[in-house]
C-alpha positions as CSV (number, residue, x, y, z in Angstrom):
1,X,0.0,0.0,0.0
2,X,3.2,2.2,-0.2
3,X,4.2,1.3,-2.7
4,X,2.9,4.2,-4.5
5,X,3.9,6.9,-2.0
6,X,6.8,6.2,0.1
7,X,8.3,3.8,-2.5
8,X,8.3,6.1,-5.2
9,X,9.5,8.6,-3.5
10,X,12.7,6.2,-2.5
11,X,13.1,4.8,-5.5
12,X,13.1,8.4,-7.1
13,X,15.6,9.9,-4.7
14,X,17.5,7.0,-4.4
15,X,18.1,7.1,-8.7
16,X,19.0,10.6,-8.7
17,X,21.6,9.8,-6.1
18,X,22.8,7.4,-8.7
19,X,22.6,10.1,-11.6
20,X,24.3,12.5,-9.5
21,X,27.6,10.2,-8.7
22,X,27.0,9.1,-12.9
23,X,27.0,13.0,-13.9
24,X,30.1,14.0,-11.6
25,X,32.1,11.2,-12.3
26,X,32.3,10.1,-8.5
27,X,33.7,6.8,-9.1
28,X,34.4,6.3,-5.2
29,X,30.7,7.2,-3.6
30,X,29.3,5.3,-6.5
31,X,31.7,1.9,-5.5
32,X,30.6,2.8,-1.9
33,X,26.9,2.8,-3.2
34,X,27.0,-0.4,-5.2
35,X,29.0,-2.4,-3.1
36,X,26.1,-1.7,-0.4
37,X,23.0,-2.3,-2.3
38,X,24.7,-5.5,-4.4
39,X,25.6,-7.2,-1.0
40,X,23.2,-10.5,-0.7
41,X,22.3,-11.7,2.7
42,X,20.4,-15.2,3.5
43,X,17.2,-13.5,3.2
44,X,17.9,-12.2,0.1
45,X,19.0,-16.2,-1.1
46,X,15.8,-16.8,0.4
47,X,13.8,-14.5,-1.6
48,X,15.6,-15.2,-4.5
49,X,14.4,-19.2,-4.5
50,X,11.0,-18.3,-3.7
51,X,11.2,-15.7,-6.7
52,X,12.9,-18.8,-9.3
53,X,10.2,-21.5,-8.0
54,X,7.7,-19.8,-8.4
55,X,8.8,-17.9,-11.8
56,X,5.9,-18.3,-14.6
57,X,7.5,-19.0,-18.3
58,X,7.6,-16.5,-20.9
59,X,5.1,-15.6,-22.4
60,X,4.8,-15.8,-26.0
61,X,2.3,-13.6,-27.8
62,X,0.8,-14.8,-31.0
63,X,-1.2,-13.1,-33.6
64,X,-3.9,-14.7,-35.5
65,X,-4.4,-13.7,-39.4
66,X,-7.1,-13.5,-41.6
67,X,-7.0,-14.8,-44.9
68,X,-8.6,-14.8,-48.2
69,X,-9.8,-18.5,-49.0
70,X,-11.4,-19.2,-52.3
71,X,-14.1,-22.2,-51.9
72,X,-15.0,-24.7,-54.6
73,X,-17.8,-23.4,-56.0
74,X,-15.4,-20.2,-56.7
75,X,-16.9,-18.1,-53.8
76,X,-14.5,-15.7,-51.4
77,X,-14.1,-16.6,-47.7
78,X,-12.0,-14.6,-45.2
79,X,-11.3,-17.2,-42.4
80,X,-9.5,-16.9,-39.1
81,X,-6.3,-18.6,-38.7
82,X,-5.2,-19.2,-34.9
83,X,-1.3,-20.1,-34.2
84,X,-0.3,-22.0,-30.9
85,X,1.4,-20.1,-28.2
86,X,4.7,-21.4,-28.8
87,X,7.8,-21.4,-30.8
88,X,6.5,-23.1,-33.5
89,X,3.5,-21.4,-34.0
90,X,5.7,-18.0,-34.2
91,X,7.3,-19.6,-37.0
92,X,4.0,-20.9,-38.3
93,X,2.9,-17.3,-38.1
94,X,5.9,-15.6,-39.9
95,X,5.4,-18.4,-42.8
96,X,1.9,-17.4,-43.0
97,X,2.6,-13.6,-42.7
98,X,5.4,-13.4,-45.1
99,X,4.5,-16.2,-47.9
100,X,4.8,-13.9,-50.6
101,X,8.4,-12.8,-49.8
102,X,10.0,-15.9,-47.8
103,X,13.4,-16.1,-49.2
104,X,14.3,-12.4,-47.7
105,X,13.4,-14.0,-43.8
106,X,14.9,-17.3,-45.1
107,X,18.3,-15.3,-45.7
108,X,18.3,-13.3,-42.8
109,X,17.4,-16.4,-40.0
110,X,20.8,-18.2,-42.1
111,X,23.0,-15.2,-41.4
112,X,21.4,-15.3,-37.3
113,X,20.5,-19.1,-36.6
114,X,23.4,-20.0,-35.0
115,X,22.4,-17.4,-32.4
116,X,19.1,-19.2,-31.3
117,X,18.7,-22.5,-29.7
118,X,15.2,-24.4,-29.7
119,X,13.4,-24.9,-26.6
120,X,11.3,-27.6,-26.2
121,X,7.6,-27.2,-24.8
C-alpha cells in the first residue's frame, strides 16, 4: 500500500543519487553505493528461491491472421487462422505472414541461426 507513496519517493531519490555520482564522475561514492545495495544476505537467497520456483515462463504472444480462402464453387471466404502459443506457431505465423516474400526472412534467419537455440515445450 506504499508502494505508490513512500516507495516512489525512495526509489526516485535514491536514482537521482545514482545520476548525481554518474554525472560527476564520482567513481568512489558510487563503489561505496554499489558495493552496499549488491551485497546478498540469506534473506535475500531466500527470496531469490521463492522468486525462481515460483517464476511463470515466458510468455509468447501470437497473432492470429485473416486470410482470403477461395471455396469450390469459386466463392471468397476470409477465415480466421489461430497459431499456438509457442515457438512453432511463431514460426507458423511468420510463414503465413510473409508467404509472398519468404526467401528475404529465409536469408536473414541463415546469417542469425546459430544465435538461437530451440526450446522444447
Amino acid at each position: 500500500s506504499k508502494i505508490r507513496t513512500v516507495g516512489k519517493k525512495a526509489l526516485g531519490d535514491f536514482l537521482v543519487k545514482l545520476q548525481v555520482y554518474k554525472s560527476t564522475a564520482n567513481f568512489e561514492k558510487a563503489s561505496e553505493m554499489y558495493a552496499h545495495y549488491s551485497q546478498v544476505d540469506q534473506f535475500s537467497l531466500l527470496l531469490r528461491d521463492i522468486v525462481l520456483r515460483d517464476k511463470l515462463p515466458r510468455r509468447l504472444e501470437v497473432q492470429g491472421d485473416l486470410v482470403l480462402d477461395v471455396s469450390t464453387d469459386g466463392k471468397l471466404d476470409v477465415k480466421y487462422v489461430n497459431f499456438e502459443e509457442s515457438f512453432d506457431g511463431i514460426i507458423a505465423s511468420h510463414i503465413l505472414h510473409h508467404r509472398n516474400d519468404v526467401e528475404p526472412v529465409l536469408e536473414e534467419w541463415t546469417k542469425h541461426k546459430s544465435r538461437f537455440k530451440r526450446q522444447k515445450n
